[in-house]
N, C-alpha and C positions, 0 to 999 in steps of 0.2 A: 442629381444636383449639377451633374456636369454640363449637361443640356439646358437646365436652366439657367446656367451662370451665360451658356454660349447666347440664350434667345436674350437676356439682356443687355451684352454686350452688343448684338445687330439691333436691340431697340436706342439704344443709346448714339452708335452712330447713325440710325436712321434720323434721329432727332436732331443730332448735330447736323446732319445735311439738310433737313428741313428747313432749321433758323438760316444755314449759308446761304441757299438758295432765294429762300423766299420772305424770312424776316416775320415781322409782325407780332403782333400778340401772341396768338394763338401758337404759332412755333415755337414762341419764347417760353409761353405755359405748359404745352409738355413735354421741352426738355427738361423746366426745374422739376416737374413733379417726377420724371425718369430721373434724374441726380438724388430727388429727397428722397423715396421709397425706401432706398436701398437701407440708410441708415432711421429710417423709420421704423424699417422693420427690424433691423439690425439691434435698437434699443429695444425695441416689443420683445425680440426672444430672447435679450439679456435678462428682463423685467422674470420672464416667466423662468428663467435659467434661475434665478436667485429665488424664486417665491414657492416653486411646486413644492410638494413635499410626498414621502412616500414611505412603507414600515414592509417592512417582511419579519417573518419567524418561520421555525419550524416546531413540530409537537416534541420531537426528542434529538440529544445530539448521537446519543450512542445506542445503536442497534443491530443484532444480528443477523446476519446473510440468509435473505428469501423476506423476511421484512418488507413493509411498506412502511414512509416518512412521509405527513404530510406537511407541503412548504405552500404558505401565501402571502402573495405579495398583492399591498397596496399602493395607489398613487392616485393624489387628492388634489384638486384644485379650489383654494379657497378664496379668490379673486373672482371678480364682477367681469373679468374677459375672458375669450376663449382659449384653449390649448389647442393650438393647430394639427403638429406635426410629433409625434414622439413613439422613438424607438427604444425599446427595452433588451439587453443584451444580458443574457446570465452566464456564470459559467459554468453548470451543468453541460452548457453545449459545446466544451470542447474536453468533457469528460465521458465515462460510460454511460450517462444521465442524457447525453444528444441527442437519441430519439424519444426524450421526454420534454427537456429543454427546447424551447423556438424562440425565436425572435419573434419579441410583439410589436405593431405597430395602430396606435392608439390613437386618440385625440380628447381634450374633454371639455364641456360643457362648463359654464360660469358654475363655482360651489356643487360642484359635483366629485364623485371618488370611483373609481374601479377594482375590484379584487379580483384576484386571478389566483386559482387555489389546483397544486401540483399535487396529485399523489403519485411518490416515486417509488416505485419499485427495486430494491437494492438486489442485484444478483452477486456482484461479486463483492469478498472483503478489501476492506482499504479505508484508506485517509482522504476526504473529498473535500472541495471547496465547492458551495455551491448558493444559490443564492443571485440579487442584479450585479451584474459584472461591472457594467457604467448604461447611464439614460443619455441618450440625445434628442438634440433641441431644435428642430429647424425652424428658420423665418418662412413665412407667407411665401415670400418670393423662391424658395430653395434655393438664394444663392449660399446662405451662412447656416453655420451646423455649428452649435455648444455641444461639449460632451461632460457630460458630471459623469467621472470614475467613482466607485464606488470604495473606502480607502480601506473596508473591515469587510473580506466576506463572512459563510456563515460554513462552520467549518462540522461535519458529521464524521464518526469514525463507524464504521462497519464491522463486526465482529465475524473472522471466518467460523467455520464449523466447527465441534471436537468430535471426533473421528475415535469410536475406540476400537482399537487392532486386538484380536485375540491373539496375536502372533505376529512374529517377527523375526526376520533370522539375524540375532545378536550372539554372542558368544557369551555364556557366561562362570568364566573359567581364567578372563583375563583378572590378574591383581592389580590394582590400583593404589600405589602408594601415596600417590597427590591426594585422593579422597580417602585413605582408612584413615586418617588425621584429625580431617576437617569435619567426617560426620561421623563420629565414634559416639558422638551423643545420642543417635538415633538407633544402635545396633542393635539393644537388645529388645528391640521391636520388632525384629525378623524372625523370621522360620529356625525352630532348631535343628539344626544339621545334623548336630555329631558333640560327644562331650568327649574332652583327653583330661592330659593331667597338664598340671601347669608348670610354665617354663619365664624363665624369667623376662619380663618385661609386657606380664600379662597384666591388663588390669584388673582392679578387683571388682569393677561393673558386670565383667562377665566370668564370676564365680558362682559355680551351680551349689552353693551353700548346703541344699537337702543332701544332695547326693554325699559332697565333700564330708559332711558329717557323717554319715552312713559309713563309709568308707574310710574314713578318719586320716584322709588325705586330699589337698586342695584340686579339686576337679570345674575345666574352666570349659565354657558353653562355645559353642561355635556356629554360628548361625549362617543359612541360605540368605544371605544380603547384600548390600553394597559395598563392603570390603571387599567381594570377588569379581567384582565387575563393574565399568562405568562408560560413560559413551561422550565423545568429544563430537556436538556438531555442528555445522559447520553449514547454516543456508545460506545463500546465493541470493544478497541484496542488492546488488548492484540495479543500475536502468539499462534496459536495454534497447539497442537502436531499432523499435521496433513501434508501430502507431498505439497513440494512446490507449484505443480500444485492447490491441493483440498485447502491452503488457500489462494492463491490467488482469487479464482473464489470467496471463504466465505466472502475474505475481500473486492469483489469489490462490493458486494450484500447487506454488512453490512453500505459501505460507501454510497452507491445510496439512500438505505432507509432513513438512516440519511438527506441526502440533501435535500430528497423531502419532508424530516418532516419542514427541515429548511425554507424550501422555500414556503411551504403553509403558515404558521406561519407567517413569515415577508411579505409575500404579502398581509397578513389579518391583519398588523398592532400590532401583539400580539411578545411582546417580548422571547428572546429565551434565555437562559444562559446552553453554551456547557462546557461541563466537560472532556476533552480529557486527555487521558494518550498514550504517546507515547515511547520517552527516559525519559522524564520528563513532571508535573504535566502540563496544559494548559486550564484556564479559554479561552470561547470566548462569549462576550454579544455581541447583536445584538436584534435593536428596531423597524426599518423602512425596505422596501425595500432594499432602496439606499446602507443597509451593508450587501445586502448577497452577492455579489461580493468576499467583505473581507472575508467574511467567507467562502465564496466558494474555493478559492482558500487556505485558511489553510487547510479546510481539504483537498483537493485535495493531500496536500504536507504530510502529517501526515503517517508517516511508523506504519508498528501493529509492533510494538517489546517490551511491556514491557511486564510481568507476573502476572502484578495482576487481580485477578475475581474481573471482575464486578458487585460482593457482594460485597465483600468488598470495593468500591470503593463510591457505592450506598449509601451503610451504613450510610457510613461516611456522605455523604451530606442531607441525611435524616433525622438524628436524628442529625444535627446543626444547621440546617436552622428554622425558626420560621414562618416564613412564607411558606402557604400553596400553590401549585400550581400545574399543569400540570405535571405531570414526567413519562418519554419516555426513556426507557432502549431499544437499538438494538442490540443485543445477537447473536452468535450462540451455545454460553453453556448454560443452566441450567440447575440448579440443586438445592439441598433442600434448601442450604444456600441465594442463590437467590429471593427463594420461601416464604423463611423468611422476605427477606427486602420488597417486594412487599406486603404481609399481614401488615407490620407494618406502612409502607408507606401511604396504603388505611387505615389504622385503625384511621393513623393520622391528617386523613382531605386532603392526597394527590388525584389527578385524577391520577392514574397507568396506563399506557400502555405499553405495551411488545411487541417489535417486533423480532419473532424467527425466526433467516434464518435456517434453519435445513440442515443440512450436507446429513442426511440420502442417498439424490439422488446419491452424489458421493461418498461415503463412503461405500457403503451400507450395513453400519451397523444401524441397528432399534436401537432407545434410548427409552428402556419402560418409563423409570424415564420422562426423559423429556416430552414424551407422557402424562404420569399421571401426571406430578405438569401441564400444557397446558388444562387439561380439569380440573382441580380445583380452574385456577386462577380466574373464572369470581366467583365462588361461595364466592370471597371473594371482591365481588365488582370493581376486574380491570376487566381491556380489554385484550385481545391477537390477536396476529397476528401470523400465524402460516405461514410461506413461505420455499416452496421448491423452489431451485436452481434456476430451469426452469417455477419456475412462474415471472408472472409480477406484479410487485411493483405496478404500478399504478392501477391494478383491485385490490389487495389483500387490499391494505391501505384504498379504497374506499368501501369499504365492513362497514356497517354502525351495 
């Protein structure tokens, strides 16, 4: 465009030096035709800027990770003229979808239409915008360019994996007074432990009535369940300064761990209380199986965009909380202040575990720091998990 704006401005004052020099008809007739084109054509691709018309869809909005989505897009000319010049921009292409998305450059024929049909292959989970970004418009001459933005993309959510762990090293020995409260409704669903005699401020939900009869004194059930254990955790939403590409792969790596922490957890009866930061703060508890659904699908929908470290997020819920429990940070930053809360945490009577997706594989930049606080943290009583990209979750978590 730039070159053609330059070749009519040298045709314009070649014109004007024609009329000075030498006058007459003939130089006065193509300088007005060089004056009128411009807005000649300037009106043509308003004309066509207001008339085109174009439809996209896709077959589904929500689908899960390894899936294909087909997306096609039309654009129709219902006019007796031609469509010169037109670019189509999506935003796939400045998503993981870029080397599916291209820029089209099109033209079309009096009452004619084009469809142009995407099958995308979803690799990793997430929230995508995708769909025409904006169309534009050039004139005949390429000096003038319409751009019609596009004001509603077409929005698909991606469901990560569920991952189930046969194991995990959680403690289950911590007591939980935050949750013996709030799911007492659910206890005597669990495994029977052990019966005693009863003490006051038992309830009568868990009186082993046969027995107590038999024995002809109140005998109360004590059950392998969520009274004895619960797990605060605690992933790592944030964005990080890193290209679209490398945090999407981090975020769908960060969220997969998470799920399969969640999902060993409430399959084992052991309550879980999620700490999420996304636009804004987000408690999620969850007691039984029956709730990771709910929970599966919040996080599924959970965008990484706010800015606060995972320090300081920790922080805050470790040194408010009074009751001691489980706690599960999924990270791809550490760093000293992190390293902080985890010593203070285990000093506290908490069980620590760190699960570090480390960037290093696509990045490939080495984190010393991270590297050194990853072989200190056991010396201070937590666990770690140390995961590159291209490992799997489900060997690495079972790692005892």
């Amino acid at each position: 465009m730039r070159s053609s704006r330059i070749l009519y401005l040298v045709l314009l004052v070649l014109s004007i030096v024609f009329v000075y020099f030498y006058g007459g008809t003939v130089p006065y007739m193509i300088l007005y035709v060089v004056l009128i084109l411009p807005i000649v054509s300037f009106i043509y691709t308003l004309i066509i800027f207001l008339r085109f018309k174009y439809f996209q869809d896709i077959d589904k909005k929500f689908i899960m990770k390894g899936d294909h989505i087909k997306y096609n897009f039309t654009i129709t000319n219902e006019d007796y003229f031609f469509y010169p010049y037109l670019r189509v921009t999506f935003f796939g292409s400045k998503t993981i979808f870029n080397e599916q998305f291209k820029k089209i450059n099109l033209s079309l024929l009096p009452q004619k239409e084009k469809t142009y049909t995407f099958e995308l292959y979803c690799r990793y989970s997430g929230n995508y915008e995708i769909g025409v970004e904006k169309i534009e418009i050039e004139d005949f001459l390429g000096i003038f360019k319409l751009t019609y933005k596009i004001p509603f993309p077409l929005n698909i959510t991606v469901y990560p994996r569920i991952i189930s762990l046969e194991r995990f090293k959680l403690k289950t020995d911590i007591t939980s007074e935050s949750y013996s409260s709030s799911i007492s409704r659910h206890e005597n669903t669990g495994v029977l432990k052990d019966v005693r005699k009863y003490v006051y401020g038992d309830t009568l939900k868990k009186v082993h009535w046969k027995l107590s009869a038999k024995l002809n004194e109140i005998m109360i059930k004590e059950f392998e369940n969520t009274t004895e254990s619960s797990v605060l955790i605690i992933p790592d939403f944030r964005k990080n300064e890193y290209t679209i590409e490398q945090n999407t792969v981090i975020e769908d790596k960060i969220l997969e761990s998470t799920i399969a922490v969640v999902n060993y957890c409430l399959n084992k009866w052991i309550p879980v209380d999620i700490i999420c930061y996304s636009k804004e703060a987000l408690e999620i508890k969850a007691a039984n199986p029956a709730d990771f659904s709910d929970v599966y699908n919040n996080l599924a929908q959970i965008r990484f965009a706010h800015t606060l470290k995972i320090s300081d997020i920790a922080d805050v819920y470790v040194k408010s909380t009074t009751s001691k429990s489980n706690l599960v940070l999924c990270t791809a930053d550490i760093d000293y202040n992190l390293y902080n809360v985890v010593y203070y945490a285990s000093f506290s009577g908490f069980n620590v575990i760190v699960i570090y997706i480390s960037p290093e594989e696509i990045t490939g930049i080495k984190n010393q720091i991270a590297d050194a606080i990853i072989s200190d943290i056991p010396r201070i009583g937590a666990k770690v998990y140390k995961m590159d990209i291209s490992d799997d979750i489900k060997t690495v978590l079972e790692v005892e």
